[in-house]
PALO-899030 format. One record per atom (N, C-alpha, C, O, CB): residue in three letters; x, y, z. Coordinates in steps of 0.2 Angstrom, whole numbers, plus 2048, in hexadecimal, padded with zeros to 3 digits. Glycine has a CB too. Example, Ala and Ser with C-alpha at 12.3 -4.5 7.8 and 13.67 -1.06 7.14 Angstrom:
# residues 2
ALA8427E4827
ALA83E7EA827
ALA8427F0827
ALA8477EF82A
ALA8397EA82D
SER8407F5823
SER8447FB824
SER840800827
SER843806828
SER8467FD81D
This chain:
# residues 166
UNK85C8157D6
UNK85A8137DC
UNK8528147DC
UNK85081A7DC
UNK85D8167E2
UNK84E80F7DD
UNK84880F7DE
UNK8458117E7
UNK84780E7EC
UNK8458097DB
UNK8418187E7
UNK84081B7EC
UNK83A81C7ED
UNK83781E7F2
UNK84281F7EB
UNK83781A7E7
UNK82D81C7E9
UNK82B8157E8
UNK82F8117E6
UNK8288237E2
UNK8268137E9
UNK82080F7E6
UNK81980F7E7
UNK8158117EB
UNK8218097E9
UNK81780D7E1
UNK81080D7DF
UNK8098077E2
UNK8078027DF
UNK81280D7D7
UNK8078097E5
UNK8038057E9
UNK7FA8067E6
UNK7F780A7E8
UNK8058067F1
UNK7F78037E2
UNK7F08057DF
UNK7EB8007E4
UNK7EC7FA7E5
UNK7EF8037D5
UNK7E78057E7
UNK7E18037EC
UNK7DA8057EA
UNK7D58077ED
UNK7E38067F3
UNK7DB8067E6
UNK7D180B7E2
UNK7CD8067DF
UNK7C88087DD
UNK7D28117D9
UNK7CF7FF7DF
UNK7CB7FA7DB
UNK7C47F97E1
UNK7C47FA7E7
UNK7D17F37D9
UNK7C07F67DE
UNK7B97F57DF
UNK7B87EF7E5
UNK7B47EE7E9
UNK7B57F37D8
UNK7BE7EC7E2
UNK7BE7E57EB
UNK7B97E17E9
UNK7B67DD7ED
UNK7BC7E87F4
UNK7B87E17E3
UNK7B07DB7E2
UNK7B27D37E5
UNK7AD7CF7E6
UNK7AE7DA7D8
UNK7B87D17E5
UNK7B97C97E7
UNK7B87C97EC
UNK7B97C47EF
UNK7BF7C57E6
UNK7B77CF7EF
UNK7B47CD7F6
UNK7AF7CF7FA
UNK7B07CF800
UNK7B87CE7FA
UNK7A97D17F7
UNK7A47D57F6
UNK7A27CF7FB
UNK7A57CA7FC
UNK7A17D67EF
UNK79C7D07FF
UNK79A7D6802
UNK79F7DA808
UNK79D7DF809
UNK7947D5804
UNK7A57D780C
UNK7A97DB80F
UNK7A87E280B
UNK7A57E780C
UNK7B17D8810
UNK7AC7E2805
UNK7B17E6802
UNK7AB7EC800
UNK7AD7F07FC
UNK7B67E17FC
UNK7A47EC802
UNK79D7F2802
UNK7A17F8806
UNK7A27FD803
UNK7957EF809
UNK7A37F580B
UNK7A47FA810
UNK7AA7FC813
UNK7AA800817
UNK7A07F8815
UNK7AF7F8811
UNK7B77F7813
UNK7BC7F680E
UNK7BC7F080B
UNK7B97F2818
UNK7C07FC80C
UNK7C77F7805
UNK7C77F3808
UNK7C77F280E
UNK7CF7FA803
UNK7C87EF803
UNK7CB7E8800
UNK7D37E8805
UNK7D57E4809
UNK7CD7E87F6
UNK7D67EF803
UNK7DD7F0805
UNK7DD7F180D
UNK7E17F0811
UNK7E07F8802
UNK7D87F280F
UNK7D87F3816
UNK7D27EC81D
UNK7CF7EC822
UNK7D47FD816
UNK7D47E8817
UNK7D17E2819
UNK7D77DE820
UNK7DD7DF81F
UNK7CF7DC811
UNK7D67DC825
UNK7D97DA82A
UNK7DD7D3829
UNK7DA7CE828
UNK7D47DA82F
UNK7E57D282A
UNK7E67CF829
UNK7EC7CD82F
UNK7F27CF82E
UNK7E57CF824
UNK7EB7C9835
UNK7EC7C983C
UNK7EC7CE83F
UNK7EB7CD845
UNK7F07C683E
UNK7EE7D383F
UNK7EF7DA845
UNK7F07DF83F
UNK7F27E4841
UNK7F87DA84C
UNK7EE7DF838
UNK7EF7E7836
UNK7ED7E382F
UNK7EF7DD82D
UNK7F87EB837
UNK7EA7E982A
UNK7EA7EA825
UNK7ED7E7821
UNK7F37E5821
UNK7EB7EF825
UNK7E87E581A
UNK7EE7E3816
UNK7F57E9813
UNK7FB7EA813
UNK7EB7DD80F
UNK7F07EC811
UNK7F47F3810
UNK7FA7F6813
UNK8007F8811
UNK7EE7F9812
UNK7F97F581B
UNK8007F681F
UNK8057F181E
UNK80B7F381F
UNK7FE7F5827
UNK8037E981B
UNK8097E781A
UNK80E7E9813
UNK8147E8812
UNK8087DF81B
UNK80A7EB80F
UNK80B7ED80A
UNK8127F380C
UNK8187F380A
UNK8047EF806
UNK8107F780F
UNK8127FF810
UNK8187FD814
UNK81D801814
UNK80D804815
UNK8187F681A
UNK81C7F581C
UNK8257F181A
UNK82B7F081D
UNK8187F381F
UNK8227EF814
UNK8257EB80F
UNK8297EF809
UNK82F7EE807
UNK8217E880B
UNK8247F6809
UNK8277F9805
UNK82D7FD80C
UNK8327FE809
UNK8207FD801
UNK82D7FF80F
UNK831801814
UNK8357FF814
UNK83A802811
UNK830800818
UNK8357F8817
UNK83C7F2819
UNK8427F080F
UNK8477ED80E
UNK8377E781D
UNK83C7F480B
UNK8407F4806
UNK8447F9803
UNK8467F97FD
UNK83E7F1803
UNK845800808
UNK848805807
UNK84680A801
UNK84980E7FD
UNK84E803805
UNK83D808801
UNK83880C7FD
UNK836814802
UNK834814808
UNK8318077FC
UNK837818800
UNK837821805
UNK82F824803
UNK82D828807
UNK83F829801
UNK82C8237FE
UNK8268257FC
UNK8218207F9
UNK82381D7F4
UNK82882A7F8
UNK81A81F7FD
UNK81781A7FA
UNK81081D7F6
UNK80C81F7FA
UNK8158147FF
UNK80F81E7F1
UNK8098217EF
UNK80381C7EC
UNK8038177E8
UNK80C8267E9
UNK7FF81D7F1
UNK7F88197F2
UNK7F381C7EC
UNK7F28227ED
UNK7F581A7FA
UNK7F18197E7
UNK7EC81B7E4
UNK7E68167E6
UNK7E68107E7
UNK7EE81B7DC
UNK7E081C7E8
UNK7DD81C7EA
UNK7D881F7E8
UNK7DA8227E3
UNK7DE81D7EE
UNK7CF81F7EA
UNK7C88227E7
UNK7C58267EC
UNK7C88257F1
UNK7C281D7E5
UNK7C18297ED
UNK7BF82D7F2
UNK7BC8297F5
UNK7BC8297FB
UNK7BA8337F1
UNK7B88237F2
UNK7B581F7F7
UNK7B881B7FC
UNK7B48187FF
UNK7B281B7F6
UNK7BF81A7FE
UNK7C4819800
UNK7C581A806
UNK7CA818809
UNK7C781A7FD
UNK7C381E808
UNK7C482580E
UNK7C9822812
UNK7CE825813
UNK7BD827814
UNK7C881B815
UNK7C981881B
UNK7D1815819
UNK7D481381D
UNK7C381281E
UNK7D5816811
UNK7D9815811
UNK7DF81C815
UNK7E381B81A
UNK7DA81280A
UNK7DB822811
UNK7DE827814
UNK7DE82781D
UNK7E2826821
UNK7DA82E811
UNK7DA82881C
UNK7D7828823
UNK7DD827829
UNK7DE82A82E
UNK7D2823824
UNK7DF81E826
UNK7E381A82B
UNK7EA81B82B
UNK7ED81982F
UNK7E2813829
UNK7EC820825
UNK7F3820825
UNK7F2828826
UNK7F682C823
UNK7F781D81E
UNK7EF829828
UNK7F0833828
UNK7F0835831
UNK7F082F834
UNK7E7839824
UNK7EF83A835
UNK7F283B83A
UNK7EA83C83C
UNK7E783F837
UNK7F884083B
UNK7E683A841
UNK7E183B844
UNK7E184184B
UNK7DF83E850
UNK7DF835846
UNK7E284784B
UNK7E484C850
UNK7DF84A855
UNK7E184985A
UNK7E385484E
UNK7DB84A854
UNK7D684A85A
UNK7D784385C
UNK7D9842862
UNK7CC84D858
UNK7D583C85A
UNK7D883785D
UNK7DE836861
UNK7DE832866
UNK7DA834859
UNK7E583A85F
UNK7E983A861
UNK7E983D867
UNK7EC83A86B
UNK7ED83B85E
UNK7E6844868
UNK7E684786D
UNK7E1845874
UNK7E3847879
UNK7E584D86B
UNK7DA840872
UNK7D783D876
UNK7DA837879
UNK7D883587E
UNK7D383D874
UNK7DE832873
UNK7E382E877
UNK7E883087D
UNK7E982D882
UNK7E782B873
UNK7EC83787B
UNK7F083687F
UNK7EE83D887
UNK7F283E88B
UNK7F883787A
UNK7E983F886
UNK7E684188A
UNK7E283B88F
UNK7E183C895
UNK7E2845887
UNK7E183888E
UNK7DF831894
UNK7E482C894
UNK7E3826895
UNK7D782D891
UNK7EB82F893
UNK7F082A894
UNK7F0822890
UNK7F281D893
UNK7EF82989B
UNK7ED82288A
UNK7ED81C886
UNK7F481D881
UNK7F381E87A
UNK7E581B883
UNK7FB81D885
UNK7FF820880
UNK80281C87C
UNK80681E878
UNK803824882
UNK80181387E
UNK80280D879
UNK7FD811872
UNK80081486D
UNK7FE80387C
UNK7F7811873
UNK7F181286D
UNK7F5818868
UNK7F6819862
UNK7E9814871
UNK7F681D86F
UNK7F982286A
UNK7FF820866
UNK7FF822860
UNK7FA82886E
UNK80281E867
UNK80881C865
UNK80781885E
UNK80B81A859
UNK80A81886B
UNK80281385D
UNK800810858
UNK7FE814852
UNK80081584D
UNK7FB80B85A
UNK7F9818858
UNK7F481D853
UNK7FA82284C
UNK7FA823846
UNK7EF823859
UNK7FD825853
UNK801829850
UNK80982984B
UNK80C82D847
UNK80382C855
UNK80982184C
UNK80F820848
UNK80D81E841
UNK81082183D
UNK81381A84B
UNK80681A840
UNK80581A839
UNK80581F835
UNK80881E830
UNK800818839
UNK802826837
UNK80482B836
UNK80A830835
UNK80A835833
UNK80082D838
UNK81082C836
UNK81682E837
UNK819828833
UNK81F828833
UNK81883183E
UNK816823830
UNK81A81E82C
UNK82081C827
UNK825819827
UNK81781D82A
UNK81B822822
UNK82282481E
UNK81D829817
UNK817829816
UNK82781B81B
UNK82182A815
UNK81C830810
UNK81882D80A
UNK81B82A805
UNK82183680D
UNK81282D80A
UNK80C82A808
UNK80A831804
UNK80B835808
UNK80682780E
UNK8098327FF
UNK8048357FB
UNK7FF8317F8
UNK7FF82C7F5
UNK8068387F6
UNK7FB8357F8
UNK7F38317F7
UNK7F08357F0
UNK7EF83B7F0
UNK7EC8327FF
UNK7EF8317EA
UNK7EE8327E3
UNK7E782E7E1
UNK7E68287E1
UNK7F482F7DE
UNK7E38337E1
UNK7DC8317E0
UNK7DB82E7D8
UNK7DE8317D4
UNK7D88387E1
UNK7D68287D6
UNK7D58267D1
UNK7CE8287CE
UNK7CD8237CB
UNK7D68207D1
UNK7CB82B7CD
UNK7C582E7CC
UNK7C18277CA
UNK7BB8267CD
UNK7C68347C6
UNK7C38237C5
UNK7BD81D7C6
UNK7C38167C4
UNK7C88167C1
UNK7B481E7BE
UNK7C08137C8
UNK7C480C7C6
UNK7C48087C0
UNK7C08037BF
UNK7C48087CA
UNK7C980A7BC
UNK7CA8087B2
UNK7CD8037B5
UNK7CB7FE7B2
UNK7CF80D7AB
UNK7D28017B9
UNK7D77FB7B7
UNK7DE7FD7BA
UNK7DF8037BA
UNK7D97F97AF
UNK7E17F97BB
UNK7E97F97BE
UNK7ED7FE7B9
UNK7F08027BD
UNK7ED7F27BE
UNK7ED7FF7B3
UNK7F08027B0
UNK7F28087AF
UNK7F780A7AE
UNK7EF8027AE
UNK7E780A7B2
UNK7E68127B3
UNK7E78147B7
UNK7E981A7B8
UNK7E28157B2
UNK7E780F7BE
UNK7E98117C4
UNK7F28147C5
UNK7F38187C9
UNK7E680C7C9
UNK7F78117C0
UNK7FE8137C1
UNK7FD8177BE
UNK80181B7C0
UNK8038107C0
UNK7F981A7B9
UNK7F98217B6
UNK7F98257BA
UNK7FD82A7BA
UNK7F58227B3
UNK7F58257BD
UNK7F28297C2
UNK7F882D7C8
UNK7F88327CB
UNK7ED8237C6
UNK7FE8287C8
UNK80482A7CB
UNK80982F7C9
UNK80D8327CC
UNK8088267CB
UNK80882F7C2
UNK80D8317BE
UNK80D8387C1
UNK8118377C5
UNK80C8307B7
UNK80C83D7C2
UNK80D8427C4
UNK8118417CB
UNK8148477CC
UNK8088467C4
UNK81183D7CF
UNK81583E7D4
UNK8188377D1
UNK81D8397D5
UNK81183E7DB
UNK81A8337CF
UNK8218307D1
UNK8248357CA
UNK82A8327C8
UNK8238267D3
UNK8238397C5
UNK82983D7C1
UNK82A8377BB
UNK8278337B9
UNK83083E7C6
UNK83283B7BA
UNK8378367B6
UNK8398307BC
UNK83982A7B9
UNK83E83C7B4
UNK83A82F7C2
UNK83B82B7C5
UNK83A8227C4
UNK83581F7C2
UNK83882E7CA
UNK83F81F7C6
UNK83C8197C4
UNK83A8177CB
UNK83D81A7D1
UNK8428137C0
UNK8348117CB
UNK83080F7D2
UNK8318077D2
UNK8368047CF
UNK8278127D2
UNK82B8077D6
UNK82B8007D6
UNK8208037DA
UNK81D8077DD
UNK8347FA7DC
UNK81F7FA7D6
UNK8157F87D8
UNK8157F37DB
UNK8197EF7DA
UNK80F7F67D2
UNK8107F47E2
UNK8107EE7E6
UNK8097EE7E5
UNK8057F27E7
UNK8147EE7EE
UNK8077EA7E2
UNK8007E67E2
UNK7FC7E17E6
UNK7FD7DB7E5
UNK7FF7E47DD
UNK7F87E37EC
UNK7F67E37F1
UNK7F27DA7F2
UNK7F17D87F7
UNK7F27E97F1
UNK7F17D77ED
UNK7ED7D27EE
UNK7F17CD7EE
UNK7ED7C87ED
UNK7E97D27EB
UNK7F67CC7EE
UNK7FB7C57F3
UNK8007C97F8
UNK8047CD7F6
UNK8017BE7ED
UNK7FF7C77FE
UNK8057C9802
UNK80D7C37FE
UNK80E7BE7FC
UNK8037C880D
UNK8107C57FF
UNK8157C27FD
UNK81B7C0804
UNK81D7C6805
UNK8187C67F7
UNK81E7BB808
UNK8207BC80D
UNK8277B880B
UNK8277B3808
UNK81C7BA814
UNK82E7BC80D
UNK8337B780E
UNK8377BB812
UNK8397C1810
UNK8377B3806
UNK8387B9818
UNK8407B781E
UNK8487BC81B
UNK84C7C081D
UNK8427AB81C
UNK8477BA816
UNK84E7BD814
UNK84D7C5810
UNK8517C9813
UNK8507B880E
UNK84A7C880C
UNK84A7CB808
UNK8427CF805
UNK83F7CD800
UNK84E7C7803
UNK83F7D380A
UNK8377D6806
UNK8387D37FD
UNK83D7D37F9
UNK8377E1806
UNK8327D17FC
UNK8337D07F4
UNK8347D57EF
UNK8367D47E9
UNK82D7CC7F0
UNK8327DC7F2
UNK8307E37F0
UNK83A7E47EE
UNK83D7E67E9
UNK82B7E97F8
UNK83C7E37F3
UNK8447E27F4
UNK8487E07ED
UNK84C7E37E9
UNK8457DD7FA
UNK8467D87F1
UNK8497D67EA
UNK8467D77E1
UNK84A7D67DC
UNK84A7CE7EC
UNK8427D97E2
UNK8407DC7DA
UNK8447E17D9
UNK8477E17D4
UNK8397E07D9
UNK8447E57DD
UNK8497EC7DD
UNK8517EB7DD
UNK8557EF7DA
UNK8487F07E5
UNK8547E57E0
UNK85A7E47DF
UNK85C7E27D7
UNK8607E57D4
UNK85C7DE7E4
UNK8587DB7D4
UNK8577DC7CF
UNK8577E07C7
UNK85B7DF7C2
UNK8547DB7D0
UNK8527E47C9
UNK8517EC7C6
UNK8597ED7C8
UNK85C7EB7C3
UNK8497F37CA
UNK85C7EF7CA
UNK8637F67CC
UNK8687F07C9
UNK86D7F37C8
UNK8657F97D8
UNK8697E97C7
UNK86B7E57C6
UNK86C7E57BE
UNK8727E57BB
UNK8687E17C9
UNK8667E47BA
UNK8637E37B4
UNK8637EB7B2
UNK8647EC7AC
UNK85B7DE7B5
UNK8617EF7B5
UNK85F7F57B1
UNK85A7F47AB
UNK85B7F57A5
UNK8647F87AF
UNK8557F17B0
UNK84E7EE7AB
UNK8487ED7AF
UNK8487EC7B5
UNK84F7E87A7
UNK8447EE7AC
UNK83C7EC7B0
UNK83E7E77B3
UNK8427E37B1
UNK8367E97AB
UNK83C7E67B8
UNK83B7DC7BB
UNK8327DE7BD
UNK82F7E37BD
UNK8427DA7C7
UNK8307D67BE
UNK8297D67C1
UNK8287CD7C4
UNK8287C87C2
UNK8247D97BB
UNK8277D07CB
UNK8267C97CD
UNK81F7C47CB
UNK8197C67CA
UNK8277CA7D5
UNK8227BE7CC
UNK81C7BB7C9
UNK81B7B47CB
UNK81F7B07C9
UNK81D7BB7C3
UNK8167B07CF
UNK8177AA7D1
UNK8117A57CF
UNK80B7A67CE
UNK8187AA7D8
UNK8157A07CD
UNK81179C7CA
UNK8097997CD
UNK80A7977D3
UNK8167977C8
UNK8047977CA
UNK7FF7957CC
UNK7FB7937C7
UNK7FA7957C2
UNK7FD7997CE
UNK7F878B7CC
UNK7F47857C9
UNK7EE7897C3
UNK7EB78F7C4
UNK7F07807D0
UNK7EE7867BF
UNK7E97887BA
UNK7E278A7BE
UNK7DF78F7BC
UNK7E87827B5
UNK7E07847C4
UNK7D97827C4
UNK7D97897CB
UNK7D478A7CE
UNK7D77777C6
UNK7DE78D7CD
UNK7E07927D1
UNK7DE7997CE
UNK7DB79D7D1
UNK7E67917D3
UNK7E07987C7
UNK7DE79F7C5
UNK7D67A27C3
UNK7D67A77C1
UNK7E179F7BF
């Protein structure tokens, strides 16, 4: 049973330069939250318990957003803003995130390396951040996973695209 997944966020964000100077790529807004949060949220609704974010020190604001803010929380709910708190505080109670630092960004490769000490012998599953993927029935994180427990084999999703797209 896959229980962890491997989420790599350390990369440079160059296709979207100049945003991406001053803000991950992963934490770029997309209608009311992060793309990052749908990711985590996906990974959730697919019976993933541990998501491990590799990540760079320059990154801060990924930690940042999924870690608990004491003093935010305690000035929200001291002035009675306890919707905000509520928001604030639940991200930080989401689900269990470890955060695995990449020291310089080599490539996707190195960045799963970079896991290996926390997900073990364990088999996982990677959600890679630059297409959300949406379907009604089934997170796609999901059905990769059904697959995998099915096949007892690698699966990797993959969707077709126009030449003049790539």
């Amino acid at each position: 049973m896959i229980k962890k997944v491997v989420i790599p966020a350390a990369g440079l964000g160059t296709r979207f330069l100049p945003f991406t100077k001053t803000i991950a790529k992963e934490m770029l807004p997309i209608i009311d939250r992060p793309n990052l949060q749908y990711l985590l949220e996906e990974a959730k609704q697919s019976g993933i318990e541990e998501v491990i974010l590799i990540v760079s020190y320059s990154k801060k604001e990924i930690t940042d957003y999924f870690s608990h803010n004491q003093d935010l929380e305690a000035k929200l709910l001291s002035s009675g803003k306890n919707e905000e708190y509520k928001l604030v505080y639940e991200l930080g109670e989401f689900m269990k995130i470890t955060f695995v630092n990449q020291p310089q960004p080599t490539g996707l490769g190195h960045a799963i390396l970079c896991a290996k000490e926390v997900v073990g012998d364990e088999d996982f599953a990677i959600i890679l951040g630059d297409d959300l993927v949406y379907s009604e029935d089934k997170p796609a994180i999901a059905q990769l996973i059904e697959y995998y427990e099915k096949y007892d084999a690698s699966i990797i999703g993959v969707q077709k695209v126009a030449h003049e797209n790539t």
